[in-house]
N, C-alpha and C positions, 0 to 999 in steps of 0.2 A: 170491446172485450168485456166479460163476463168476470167481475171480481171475485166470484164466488172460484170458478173454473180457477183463475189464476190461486187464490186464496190455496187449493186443493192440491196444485202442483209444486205451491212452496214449502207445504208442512209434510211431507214425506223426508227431504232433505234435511230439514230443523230438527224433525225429529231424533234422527241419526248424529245430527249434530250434537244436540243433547244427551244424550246415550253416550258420545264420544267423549265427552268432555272430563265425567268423571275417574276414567280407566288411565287417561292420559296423563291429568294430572297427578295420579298416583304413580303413575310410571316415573312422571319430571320428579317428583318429590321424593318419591317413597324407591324399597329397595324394588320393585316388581320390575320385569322389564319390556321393554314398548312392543316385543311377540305377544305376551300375555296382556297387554291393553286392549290388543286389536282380536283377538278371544275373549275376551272379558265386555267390549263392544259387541262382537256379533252374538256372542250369550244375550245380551241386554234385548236386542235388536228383536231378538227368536221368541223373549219372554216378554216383550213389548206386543209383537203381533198377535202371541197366541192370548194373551189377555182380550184382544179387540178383537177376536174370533171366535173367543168366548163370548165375549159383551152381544155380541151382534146374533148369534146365536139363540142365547136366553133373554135377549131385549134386556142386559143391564146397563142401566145408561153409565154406570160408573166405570165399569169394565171396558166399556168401548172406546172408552179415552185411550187404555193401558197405560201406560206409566208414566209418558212426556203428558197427559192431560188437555193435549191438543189435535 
């Protein structure tokens, strides 16, 4: 198998996972609650892609990360 291939089907998942992590724990801690996490997740998710559709677009290599940097 091609580590690179596998490399590429695990950071779609991370990413989300990333993205998940901050929304959640403000839900466990803070007053907001775990509807508005998972809104506030798929916000992230939408602002995450369109960064690297941008990047990929105008060749910016720092935009194509988008926000998880991976």
């Amino acid at each position: 198998m091609n580590k690179t291939a596998i490399w590429k089907a695990i950071k779609e998942p991370l990413r989300l996972l990333v993205l998940a992590i901050i929304p959640f724990v403000i839900a466990y801690f803070g007053p907001m609650s775990y509807g508005w996490a998972v809104i506030l997740t798929a916000m992230l998710k939408f602002i995450d892609k369109l960064l690297h559709e941008v990047g990929k677009s105008t060749g910016s290599a720092a935009l194509i990360t988008g926000i998880t940097r991976f």
